[in-house]
C-alpha positions in Angstrom: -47.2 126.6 -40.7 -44.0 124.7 -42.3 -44.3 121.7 -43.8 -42.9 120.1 -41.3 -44.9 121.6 -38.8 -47.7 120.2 -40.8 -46.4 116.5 -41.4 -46.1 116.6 -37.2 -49.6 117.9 -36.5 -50.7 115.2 -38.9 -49.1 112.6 -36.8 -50.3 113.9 -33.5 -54.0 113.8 -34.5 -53.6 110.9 -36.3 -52.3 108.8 -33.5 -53.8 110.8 -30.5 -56.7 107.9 -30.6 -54.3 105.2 -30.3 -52.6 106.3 -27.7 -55.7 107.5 -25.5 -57.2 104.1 -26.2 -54.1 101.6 -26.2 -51.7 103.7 -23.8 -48.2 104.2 -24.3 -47.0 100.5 -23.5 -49.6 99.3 -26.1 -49.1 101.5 -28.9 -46.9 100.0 -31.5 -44.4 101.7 -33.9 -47.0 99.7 -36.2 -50.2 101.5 -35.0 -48.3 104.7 -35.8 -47.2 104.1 -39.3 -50.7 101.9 -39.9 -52.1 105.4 -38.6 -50.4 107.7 -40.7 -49.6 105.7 -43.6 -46.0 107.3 -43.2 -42.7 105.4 -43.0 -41.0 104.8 -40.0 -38.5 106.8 -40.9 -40.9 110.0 -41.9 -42.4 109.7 -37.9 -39.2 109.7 -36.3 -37.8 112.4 -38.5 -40.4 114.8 -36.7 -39.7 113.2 -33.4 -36.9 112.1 -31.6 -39.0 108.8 -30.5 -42.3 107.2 -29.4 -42.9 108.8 -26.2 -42.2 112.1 -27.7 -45.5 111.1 -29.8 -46.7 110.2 -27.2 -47.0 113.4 -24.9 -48.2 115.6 -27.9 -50.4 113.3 -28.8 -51.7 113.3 -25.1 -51.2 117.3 -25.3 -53.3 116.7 -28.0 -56.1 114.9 -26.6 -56.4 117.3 -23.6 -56.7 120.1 -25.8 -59.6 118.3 -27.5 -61.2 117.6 -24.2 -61.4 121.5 -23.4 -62.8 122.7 -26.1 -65.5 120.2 -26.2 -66.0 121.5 -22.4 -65.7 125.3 -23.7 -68.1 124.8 -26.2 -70.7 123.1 -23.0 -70.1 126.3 -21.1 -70.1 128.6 -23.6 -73.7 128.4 -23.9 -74.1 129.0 -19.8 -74.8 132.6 -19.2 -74.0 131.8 -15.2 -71.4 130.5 -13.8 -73.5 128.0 -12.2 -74.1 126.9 -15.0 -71.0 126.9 -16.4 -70.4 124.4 -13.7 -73.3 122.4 -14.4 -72.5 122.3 -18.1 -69.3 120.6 -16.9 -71.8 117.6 -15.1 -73.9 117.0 -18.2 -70.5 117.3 -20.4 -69.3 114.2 -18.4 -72.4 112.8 -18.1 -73.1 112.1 -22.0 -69.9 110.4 -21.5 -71.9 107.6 -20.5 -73.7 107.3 -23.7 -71.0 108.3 -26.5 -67.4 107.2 -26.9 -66.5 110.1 -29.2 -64.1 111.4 -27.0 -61.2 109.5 -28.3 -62.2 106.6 -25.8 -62.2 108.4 -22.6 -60.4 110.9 -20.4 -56.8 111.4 -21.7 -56.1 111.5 -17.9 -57.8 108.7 -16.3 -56.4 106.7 -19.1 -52.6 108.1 -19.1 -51.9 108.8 -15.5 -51.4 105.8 -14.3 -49.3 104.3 -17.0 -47.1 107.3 -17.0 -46.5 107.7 -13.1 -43.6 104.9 -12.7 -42.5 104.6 -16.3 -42.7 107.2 -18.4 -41.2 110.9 -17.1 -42.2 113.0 -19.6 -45.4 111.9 -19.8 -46.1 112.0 -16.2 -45.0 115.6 -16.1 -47.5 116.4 -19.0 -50.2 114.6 -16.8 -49.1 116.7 -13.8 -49.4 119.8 -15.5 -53.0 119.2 -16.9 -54.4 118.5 -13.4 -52.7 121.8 -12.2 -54.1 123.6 -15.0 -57.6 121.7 -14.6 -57.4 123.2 -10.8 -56.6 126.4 -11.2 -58.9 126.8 -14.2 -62.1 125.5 -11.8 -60.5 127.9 -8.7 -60.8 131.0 -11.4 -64.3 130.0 -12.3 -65.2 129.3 -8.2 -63.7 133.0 -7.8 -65.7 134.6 -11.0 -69.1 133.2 -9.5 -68.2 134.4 -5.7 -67.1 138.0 -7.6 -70.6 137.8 -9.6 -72.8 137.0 -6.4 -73.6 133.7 -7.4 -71.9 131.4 -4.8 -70.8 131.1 -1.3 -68.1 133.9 -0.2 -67.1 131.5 2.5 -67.4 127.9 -0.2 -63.2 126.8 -0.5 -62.6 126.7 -4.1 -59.3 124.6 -3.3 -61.5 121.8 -2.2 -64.6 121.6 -4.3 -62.7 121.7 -7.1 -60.2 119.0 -6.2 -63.4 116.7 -5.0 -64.3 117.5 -8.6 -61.6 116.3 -10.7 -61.4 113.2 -7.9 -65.2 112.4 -8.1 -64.8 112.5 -12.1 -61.5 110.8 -12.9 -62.5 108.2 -10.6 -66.0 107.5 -12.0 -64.6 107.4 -15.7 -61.9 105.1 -14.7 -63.7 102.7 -13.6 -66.9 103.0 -15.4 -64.2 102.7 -18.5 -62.6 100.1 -16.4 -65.5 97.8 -15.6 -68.0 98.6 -18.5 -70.8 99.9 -15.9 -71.4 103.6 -15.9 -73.0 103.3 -12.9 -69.7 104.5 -11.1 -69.9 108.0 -13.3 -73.0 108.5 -12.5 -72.9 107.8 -8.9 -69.8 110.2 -8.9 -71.6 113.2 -10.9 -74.7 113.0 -8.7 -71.9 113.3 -5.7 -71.0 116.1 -7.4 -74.2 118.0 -8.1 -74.9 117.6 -4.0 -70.8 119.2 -3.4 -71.8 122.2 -5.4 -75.5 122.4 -3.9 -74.3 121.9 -0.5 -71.1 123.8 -0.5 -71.0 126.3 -3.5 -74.5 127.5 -4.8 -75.9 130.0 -2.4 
């Protein structure tokens, strides 16, 4: 890695907090030198401006996000497990803000839809990869014997993400993570009613 390529990780996972926790509108050139401890200057001579930090940095936070859920399922010999790693992975949510204070997605997609292109196309683009990765896995188990030939991986998976997302938001939102866990135990009855055989 250059040393530029360096300098502009550095200021990706240095500011990658921020903007999870502040959003876009409320991160301040500021919070990224404050940050950093770099110059103005040294930040935008790795990017062309602040929303340009702002999509790595939310590129960044995704990728963060994964492999803390990789590292769940990787201890899941079954892919219902794998799947049920994902509910107790959202479900210590609850009790731990270590995950740069939430979901990058609950937390960026609706500041980026209206305002902010690029960083509603990044958005867009997670959710399709966070789809299709859960239809593979849905596949994998029917493949392996281990769910419904007949369950629609389209729609338990997109019941997911919406049962998830939601409950972060507003358990984020409100301060009661009531609504997370009410969505995760709609979950677990989706995939005991219409995926596990």
């Amino acid at each position: 890695m250059s040393k530029a390529e360096q300098t502009r990780a550095f200021i990706i996972a240095r500011t990658a907090p921020i903007f999870n926790r502040k959003g876009i509108a409320g991160t301040s050139l500021n919070d990224l030198t404050a940050a950093t401890g770099l110059s103005k200057g040294a930040i935008y001579g790795n990017f062309e401006n602040k929303d340009e930090v702002a999509v790595a940095a939310f590129e960044y936070n995704i990728q963060q996000v994964l492999a803390e859920i990789r590292i769940w399922q990787s201890r899941e010999a079954t892919f219902r497990g794998k799947f049920e790693a994902l509910i107790r992975f959202y479900r210590q949510m609850l009790h731990q803000d270590h995950l740069f204070y939430g979901c990058p997605i609950a937390n960026t997609i609706t500041e980026a839809d209206d305002t902010h292109s690029l960083l509603n196309a990044a958005v867009k683009k997670s959710v399709i990869f966070w789809q299709q990765s859960g239809e593979r896995l849905v596949q994998k188990g029917k493949d392996a014997g281990e769910f419904r030939i007949d369950a629609n991986a389209e729609h338990i998976v997109s019941m997911l993400f919406v049962l998830i997302e939601g409950g972060l938001l507003l358990s984020k939102g409100t301060g009661n993570g009531d609504y997370l866990e009410n969505a995760l135990k709609s979950c677990e009855n989706l995939l005991a009613t219409q995926l596990y055989l």
